[in-house]
C-alpha positions in Angstrom: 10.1 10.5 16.2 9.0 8.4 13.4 9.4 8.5 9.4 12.2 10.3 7.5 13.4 11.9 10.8 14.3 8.7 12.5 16.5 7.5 10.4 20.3 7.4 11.3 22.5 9.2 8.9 26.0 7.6 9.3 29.2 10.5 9.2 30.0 11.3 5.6 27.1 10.5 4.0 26.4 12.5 0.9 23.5 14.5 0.6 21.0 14.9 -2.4 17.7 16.4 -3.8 15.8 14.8 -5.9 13.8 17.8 -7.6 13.2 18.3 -11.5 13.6 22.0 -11.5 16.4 22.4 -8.6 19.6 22.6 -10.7 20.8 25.8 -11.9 23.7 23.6 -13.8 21.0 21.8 -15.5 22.5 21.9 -18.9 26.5 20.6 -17.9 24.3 18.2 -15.6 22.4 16.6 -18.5 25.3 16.6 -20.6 27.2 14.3 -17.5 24.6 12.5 -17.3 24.1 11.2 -21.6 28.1 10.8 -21.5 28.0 8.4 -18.8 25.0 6.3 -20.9 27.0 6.8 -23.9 30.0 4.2 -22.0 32.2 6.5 -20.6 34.5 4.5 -18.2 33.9 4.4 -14.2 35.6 6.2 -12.3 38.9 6.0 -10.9 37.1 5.5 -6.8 35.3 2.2 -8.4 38.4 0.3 -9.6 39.8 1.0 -6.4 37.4 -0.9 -4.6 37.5 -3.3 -7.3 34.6 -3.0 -9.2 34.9 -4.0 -12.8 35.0 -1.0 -15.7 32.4 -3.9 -17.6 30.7 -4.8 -14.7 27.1 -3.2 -13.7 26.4 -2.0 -10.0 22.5 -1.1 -9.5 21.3 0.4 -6.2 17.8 -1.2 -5.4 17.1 1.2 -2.2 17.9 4.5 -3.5 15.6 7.5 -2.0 14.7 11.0 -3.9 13.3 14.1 -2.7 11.4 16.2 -4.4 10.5 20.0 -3.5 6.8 18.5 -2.8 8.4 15.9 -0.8 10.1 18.4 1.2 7.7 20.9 1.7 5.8 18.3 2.7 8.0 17.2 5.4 8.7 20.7 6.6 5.4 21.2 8.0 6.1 18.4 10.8 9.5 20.5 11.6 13.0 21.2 10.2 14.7 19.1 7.7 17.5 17.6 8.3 20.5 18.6 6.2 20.6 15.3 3.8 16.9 16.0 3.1 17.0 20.1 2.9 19.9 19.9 0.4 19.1 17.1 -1.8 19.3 17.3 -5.5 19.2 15.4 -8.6 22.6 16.1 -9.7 24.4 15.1 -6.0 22.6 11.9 -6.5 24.2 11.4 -10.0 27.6 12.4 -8.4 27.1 10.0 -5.8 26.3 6.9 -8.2 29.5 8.2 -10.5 31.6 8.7 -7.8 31.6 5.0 -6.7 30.7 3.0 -10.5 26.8 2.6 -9.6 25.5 2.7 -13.2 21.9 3.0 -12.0 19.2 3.2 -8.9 15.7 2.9 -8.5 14.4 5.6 -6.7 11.9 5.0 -3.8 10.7 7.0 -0.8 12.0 6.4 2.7 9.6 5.5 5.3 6.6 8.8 5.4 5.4 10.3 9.0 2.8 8.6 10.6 0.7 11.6 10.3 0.3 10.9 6.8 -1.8 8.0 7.8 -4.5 9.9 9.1 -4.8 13.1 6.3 -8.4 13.4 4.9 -8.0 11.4 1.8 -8.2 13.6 -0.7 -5.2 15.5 0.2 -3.3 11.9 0.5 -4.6 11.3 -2.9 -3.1 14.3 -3.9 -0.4 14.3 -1.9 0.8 10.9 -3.4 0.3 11.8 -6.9 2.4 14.7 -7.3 5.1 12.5 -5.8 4.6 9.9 -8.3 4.9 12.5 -11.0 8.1 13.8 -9.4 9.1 10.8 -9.4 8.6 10.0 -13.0 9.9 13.5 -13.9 13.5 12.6 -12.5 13.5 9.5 -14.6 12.9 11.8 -17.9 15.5 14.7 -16.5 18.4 11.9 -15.9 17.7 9.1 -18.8 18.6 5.9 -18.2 20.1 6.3 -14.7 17.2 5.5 -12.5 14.0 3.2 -12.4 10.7 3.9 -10.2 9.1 2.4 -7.5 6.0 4.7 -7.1 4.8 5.2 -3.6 1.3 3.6 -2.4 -0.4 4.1 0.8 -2.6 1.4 1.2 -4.8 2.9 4.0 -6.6 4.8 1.1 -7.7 1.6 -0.6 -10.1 3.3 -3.4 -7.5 5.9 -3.9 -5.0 3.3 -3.8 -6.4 1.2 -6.8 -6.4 4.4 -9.0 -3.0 5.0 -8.2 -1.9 1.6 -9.0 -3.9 2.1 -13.0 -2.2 5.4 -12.8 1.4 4.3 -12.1 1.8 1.5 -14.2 -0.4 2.6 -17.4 0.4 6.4 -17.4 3.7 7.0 -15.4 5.5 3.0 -16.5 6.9 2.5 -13.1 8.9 -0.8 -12.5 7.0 -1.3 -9.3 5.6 0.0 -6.3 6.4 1.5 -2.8 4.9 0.5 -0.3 5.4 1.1 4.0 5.6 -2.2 6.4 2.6 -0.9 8.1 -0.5 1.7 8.4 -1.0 3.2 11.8 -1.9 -0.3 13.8 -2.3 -2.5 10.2 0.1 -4.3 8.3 0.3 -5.4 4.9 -2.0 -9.0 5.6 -4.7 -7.4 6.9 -7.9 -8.2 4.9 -8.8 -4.6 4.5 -5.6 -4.5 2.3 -6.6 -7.5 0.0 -8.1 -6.0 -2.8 -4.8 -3.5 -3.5 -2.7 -6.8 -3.7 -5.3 -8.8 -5.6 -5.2 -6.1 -8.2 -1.3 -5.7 -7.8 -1.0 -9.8 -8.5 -3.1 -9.3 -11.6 -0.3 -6.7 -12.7 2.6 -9.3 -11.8 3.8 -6.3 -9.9 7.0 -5.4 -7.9 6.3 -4.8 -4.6 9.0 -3.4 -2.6 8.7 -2.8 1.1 10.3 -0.3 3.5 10.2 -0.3 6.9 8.7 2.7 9.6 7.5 2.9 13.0 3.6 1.6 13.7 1.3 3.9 15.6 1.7 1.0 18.5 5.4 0.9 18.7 7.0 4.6 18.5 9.6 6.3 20.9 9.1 2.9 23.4 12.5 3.4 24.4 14.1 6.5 25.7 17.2 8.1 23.5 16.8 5.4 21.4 15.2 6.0 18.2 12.5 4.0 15.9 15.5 3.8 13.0 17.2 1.4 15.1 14.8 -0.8 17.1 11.2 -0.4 15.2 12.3 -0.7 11.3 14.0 -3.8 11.8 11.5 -5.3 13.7 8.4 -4.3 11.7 10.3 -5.5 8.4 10.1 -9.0 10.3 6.1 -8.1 11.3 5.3 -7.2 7.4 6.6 -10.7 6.2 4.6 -12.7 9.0 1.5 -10.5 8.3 1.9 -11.5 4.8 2.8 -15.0 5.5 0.3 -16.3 8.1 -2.5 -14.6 6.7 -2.1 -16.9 3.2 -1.3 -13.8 1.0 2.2 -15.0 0.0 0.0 -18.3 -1.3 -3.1 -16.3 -2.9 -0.9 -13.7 -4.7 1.6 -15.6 -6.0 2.8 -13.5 -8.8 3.6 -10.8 -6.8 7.2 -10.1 -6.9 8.2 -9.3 -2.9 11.3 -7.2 -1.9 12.1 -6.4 1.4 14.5 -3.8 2.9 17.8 -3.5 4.8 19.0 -7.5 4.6 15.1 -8.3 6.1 15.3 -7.2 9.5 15.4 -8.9 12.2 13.8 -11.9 9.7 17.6 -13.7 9.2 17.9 -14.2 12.6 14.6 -15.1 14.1 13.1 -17.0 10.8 14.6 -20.9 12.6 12.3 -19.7 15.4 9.2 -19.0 13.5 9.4 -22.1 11.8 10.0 -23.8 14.8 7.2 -22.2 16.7 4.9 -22.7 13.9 4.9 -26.2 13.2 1.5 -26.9 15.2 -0.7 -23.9 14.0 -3.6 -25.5 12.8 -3.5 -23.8 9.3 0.3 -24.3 8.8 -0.6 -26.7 5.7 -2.2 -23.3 3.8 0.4 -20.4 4.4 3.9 -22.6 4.5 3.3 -26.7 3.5 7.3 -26.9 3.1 7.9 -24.5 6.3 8.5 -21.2 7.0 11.9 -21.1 5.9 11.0 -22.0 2.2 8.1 -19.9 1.9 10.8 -17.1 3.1 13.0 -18.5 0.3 11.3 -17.0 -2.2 10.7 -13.9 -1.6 13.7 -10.9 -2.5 15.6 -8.9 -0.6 18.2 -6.0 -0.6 21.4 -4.8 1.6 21.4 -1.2 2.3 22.3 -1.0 5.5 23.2 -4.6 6.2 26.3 -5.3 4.6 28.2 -6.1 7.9 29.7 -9.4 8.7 27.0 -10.8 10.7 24.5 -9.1 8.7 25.2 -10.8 5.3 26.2 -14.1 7.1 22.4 -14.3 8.5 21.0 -13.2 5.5 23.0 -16.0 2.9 22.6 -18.7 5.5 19.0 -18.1 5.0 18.7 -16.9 1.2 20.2 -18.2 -1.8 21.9 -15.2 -4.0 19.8 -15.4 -6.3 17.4 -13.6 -4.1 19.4 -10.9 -2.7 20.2 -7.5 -4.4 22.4 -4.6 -3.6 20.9 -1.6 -1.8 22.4 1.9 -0.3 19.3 3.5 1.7 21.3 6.5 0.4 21.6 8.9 1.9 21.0 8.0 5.0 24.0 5.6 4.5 26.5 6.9 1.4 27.1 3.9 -1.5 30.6 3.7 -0.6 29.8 2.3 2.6 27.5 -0.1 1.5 30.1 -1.1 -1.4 32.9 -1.9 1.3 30.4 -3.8 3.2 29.9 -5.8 0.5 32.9 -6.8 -1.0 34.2 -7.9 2.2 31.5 -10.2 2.4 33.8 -12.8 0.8 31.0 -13.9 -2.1 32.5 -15.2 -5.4 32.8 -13.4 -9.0 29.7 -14.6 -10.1 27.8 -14.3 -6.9 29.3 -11.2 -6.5 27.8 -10.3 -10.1 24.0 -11.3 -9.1 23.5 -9.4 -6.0 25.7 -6.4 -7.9 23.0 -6.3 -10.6 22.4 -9.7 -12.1 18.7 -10.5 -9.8 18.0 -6.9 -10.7 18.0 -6.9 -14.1 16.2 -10.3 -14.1 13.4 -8.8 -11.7 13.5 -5.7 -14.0 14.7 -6.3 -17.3 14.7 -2.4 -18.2 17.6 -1.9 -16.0 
């Protein structure tokens, strides 16, 4: 299976729900909420790990559920328990409970059905989420930033989202899925959403799903854990050796779970690459310094060999703290983290220092 049911959900993760209207504690919930803004000191599970009382943590790959979202879902079969019981409130627990001030909320990856709904339902379909979306930022103030889903197969509907989003709703960024059916993000049929999205100096943030192409190839082994990787690592070429990196420059790119497969393979692309005949347009310096300056986050890649791919390839300042909550819970991604051996002050950049630069709100 593909989309939000792939996705691996590791023992002890924390479930949440993301709705505006789900909380019958609403009142005591809004009241936690203003007194954590207000400077009230983290709590006693964040010094343990040893996270600085002064010092900001902010989750770039945070997802949210709305009662649209789920309803939604439902209709492609039963929810799985950390999407069914989701709520606003668990998600501020969660960020309280481990010191993570705040966390821009995204969707995970959607069902490939999606991809093939008569358009206006999609348009529909994606603009109630947005306003969900921008409802949870109003019902939990200054706890959480926006990356407002796209789906770039639409592109008409997808250019009135993108006014709508930015102009109307003030997202930081947007959402957008590592591929569309059998398309991914350099195909020309996409180029007028990022033309229009360079013009904005947008955010573009990128999470991986399964292409129509590529789903359920292996037996008992699902998409979460061979696909999303993979078609991280087939966004960034489609991107790359297609020239869109070098016609949309002031696009800001992030990319999911530590890149992929990207870390690992990127010697070998550059490698491999050195002879195509257009080499000169999409990566003059190489491969490996046009992949230098794009962004990416951790959720879900915190491990030992992980990070060590990812900062032999990256410098810091490129590389943010994720979660993919609640598929994985913050705590794990924390431990991860800090047992990455990184310095204070690199420690403080991926923690929240490249976030706030990218997104000065935060």
């Amino acid at each position: 299976m593909t989309g939000f049911f792939a996705e691996s959900v590791q023992p002890g993760a924390v479930t949440l729900c993301v709705d505006a209207c789900c909380a019958p504690n609403r009142r005591n919930f809004l009241k936690n909420i203003a007194t954590f803004a207000a400077g009230a000191a983290l709590p006693s599970s964040a010094l343990a790990q040893g996270t600085s009382p002064a010092r900001k943590i902010i989750d770039m790959h945070h997802h949210c559920y709305s009662p649209r979202m789920k309803e939604a879902l439902a209709r492609g079969g039963s929810l799985a328990p950390f999407i069914r019981d989701w709520t606003l409130s668990r998600t501020v627990e969660e960020l309280d409970k481990n010191g993570v001030s705040k966390a821009v909320l995204s969707l995970s990856s959607i069902p490939s059905e999606w991809f093939r709904m008569d358009k206006d339902a999609l348009r529909g379909l994606v603009r109630g989420l947005n306003e969900d979306g921008a409802q949870m930022l109003r019902d939990a103030p200054n706890r959480f930033g926006l990356f407002a889903f796209l789906s770039i197969s639409d592109v008409e509907g997808t250019l009135k989202e993108i006014e709508y989003v930015f102009d109307v709703l003030k997202a930081d960024g947007v959402g957008i899925t590592t591929s569309y059916g059998d398309k991914w993000p350099g195909d020309p049929a996409f180029a007028p959403v990022f033309a229009e999205l360079n013009r904005r100096k947008a955010i573009v943030y990128f999470h991986p799903g399964a292409p129509f192409c590529c789903g359920a190839l292996v037996p008992n082994v699902g998409d979460s854990l061979i696909e999303y990787p993979q078609d991280t690592n087939r966004a960034v070429l489609s991107l790359m050796f297609s020239g869109a990196f070098k016609r949309y420059p002031d696009i800001r790119w992030i990319f999911s779970h530590g890149g992929g497969t990207l870390p690992m393979l990127a010697a070998r692309i550059d490698h491999l690459s050195k002879n195509a005949k257009n080499r000169a347009e999409f990566a003059p310096n190489g491969v490996e310094a046009e992949l230098r300056k794009l962004y990416f986050e951790t959720a879900n890649a915190t491990s030992a060999p992980a990070l060590a791919a990812l900062t032999k390839l990256m410098p810091v300042s490129q590389i943010m703290f994720g979660t993919d909550f609640p598929y994985l819970s913050v705590a794990q991604n924390l431990e991860g983290l800090h047992a990455g051996g990184f310095n204070d002050a690199d420690m403080v950049a991926i923690e929240s220092g490249n976030a706030m630069k990218l997104i000065p709100r935060l």
